[in-house]
Backbone as ProteinMPNN parsed JSONL, in Angstrom:
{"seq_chain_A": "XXXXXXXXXXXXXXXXXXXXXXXXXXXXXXXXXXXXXXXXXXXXXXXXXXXXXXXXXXXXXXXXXXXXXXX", "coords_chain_A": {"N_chain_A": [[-3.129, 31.944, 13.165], [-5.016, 33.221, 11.898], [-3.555, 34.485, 9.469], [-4.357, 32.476, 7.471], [-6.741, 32.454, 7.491], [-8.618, 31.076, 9.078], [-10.442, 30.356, 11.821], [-10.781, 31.444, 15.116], [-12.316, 29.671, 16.954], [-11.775, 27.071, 15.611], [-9.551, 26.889, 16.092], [-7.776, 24.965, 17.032], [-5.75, 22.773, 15.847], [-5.674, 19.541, 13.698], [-2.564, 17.293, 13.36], [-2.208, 16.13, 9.857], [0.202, 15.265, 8.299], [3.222, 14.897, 7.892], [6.78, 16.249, 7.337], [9.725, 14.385, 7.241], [13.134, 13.855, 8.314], [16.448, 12.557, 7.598], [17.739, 12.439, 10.179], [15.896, 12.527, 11.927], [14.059, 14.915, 12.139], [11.206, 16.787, 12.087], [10.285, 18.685, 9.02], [8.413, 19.872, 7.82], [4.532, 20.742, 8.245], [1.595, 19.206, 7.519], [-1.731, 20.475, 7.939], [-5.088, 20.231, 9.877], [-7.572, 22.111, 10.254], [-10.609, 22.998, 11.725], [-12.309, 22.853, 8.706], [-10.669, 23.603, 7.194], [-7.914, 22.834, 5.718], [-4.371, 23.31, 5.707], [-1.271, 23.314, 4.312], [2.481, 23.029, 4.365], [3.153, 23.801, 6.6], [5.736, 25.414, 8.789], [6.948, 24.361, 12.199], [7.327, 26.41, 13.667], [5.223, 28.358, 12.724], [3.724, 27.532, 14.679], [1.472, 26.261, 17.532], [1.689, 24.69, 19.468], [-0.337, 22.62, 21.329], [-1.094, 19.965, 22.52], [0.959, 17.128, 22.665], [1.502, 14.618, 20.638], [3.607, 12.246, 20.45], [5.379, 9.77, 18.184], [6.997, 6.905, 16.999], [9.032, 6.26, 13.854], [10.337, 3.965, 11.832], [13.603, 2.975, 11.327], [14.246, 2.727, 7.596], [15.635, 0.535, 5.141], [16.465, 0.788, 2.279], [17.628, -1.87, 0.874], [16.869, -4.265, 2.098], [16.356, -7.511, 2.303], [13.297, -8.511, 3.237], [11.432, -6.422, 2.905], [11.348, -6.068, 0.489], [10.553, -7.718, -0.698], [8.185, -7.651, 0.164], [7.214, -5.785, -1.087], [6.886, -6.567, -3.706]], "CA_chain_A": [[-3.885, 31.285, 12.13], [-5.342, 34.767, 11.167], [-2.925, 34.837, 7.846], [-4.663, 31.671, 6.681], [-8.693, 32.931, 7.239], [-8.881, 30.558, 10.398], [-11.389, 30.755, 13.006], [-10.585, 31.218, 16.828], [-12.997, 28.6, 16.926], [-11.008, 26.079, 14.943], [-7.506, 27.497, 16.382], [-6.662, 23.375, 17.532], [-5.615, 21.635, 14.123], [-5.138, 18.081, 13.623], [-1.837, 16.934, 12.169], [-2.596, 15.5, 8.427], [1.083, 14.979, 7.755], [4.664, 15.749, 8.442], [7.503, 15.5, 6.519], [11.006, 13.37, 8.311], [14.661, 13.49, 7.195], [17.215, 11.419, 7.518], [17.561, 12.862, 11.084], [14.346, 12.672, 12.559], [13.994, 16.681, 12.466], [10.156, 17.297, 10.999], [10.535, 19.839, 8.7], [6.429, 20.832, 7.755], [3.359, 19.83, 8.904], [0.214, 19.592, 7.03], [-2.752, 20.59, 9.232], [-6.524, 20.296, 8.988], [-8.245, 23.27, 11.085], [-11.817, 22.894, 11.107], [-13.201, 22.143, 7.192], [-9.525, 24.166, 6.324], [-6.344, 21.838, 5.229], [-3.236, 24.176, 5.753], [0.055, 22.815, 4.204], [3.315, 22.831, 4.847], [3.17, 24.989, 8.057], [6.365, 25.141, 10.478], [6.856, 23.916, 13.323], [7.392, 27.934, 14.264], [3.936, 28.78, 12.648], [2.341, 26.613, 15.479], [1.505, 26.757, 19.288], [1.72, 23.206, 20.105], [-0.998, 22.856, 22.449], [-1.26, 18.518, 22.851], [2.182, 16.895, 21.703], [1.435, 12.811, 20.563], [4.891, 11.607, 19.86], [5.174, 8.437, 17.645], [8.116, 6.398, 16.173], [8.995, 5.633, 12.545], [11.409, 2.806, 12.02], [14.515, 2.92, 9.988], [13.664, 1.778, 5.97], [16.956, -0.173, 4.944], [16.37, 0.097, 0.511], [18.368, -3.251, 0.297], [15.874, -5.261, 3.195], [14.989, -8.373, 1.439], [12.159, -8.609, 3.465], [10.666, -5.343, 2.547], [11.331, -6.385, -1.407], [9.655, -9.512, -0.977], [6.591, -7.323, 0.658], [6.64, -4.764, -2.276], [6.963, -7.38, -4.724]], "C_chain_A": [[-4.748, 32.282, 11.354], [-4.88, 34.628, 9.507], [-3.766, 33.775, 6.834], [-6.621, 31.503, 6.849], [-9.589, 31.477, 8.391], [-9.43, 31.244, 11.559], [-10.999, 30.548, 14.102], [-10.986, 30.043, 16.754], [-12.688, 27.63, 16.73], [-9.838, 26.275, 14.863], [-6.773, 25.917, 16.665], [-7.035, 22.751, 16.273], [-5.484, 20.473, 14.684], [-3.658, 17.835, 12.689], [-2.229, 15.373, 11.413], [-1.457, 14.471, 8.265], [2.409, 15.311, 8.295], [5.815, 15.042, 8.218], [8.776, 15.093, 7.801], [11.879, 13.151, 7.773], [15.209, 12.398, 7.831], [17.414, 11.391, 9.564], [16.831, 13.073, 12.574], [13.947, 13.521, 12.932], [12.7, 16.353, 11.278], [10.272, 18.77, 10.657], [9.401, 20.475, 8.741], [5.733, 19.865, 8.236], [2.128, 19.986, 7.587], [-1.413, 19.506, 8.043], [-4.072, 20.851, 8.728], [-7.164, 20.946, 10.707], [-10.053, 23.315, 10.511], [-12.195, 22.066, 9.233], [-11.901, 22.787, 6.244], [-8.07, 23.093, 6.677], [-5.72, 22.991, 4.886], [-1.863, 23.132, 5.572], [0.915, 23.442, 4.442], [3.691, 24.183, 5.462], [4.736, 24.576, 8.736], [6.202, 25.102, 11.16], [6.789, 25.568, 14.038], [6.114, 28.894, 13.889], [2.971, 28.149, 13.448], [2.714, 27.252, 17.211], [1.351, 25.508, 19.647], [0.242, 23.168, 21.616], [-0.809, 21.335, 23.136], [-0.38, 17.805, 21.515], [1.498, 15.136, 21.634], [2.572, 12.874, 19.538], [5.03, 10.514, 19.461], [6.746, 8.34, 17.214], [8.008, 6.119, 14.818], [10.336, 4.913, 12.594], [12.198, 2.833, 10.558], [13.866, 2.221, 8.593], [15.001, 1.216, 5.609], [16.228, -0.202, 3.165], [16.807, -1.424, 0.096], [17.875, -4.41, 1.273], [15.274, -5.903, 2.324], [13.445, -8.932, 1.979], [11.576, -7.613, 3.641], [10.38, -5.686, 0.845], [10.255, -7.285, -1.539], [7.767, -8.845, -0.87], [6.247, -6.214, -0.512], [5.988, -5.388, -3.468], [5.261, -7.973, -5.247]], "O_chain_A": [[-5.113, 32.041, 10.203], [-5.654, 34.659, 8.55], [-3.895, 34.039, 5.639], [-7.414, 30.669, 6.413], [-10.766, 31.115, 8.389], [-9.081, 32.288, 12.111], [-10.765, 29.363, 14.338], [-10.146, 29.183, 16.491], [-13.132, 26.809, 17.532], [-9.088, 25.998, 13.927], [-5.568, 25.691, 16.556], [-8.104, 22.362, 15.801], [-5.237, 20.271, 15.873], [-3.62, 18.138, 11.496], [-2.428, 14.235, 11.839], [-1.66, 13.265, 8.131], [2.488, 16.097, 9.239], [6.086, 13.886, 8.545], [8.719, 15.443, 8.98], [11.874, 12.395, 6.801], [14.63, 11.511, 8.458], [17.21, 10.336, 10.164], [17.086, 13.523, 13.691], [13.368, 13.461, 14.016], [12.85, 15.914, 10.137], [10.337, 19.739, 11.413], [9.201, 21.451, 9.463], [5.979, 18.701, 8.552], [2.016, 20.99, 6.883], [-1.911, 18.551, 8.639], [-4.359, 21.412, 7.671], [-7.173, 20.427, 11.823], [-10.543, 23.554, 9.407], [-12.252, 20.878, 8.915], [-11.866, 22.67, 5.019], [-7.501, 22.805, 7.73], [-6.172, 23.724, 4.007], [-1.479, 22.35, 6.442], [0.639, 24.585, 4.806], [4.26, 25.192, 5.047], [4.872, 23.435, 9.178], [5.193, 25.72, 11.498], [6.064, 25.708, 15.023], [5.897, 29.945, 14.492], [1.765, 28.101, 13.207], [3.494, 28.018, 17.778], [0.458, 25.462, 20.494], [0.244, 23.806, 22.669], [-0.383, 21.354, 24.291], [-0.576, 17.77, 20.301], [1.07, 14.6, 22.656], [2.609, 13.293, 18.381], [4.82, 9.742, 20.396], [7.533, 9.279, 17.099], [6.907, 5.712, 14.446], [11.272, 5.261, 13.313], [11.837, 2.769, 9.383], [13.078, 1.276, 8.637], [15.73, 2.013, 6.199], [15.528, -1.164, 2.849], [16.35, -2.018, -0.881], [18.482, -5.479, 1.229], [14.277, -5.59, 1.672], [12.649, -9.593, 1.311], [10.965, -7.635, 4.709], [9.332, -5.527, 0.22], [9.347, -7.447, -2.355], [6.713, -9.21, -1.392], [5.091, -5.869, -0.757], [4.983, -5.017, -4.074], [5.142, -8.749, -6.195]]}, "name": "protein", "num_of_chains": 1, "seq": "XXXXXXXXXXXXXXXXXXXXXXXXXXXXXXXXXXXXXXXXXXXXXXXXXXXXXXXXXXXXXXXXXXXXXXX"}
């Protein structure tokens, strides 16, 4: 975290964000280190220290009960 003017101190980020293909392979992360927001970091620019794994649930475009809820 050196390259991005990060403090030892504030070496454990929070993830902000993180993008999700079709796949369910996250490509970047966006990370908030202390009072510093670092975008789209790889997964290979990190040290994973505390993994929280979540689900996201298929989107179907043609779900008329997603239309109905946009609508």
């Amino acid at each position: 975290m050196e390259r991005y003017g990060i403090d030892e101190s504030y070496a454990v980020g929070k993830v902000l964000w993180h993008s999700l293909n079709e796949n369910g392979v996250i490509g970047v992360y966006d990370m908030k280190f202390g009072n510093t927001v670092v975008r789209n970091l790889l997964f290979e620019d990190l040290e994973p220290i505390v993994v929280q794994e979540h689900k996201h649930f298929k989107r179907d475009d043609d779900d008329d009960d997603r239309k109905l809820k946009e609508e």
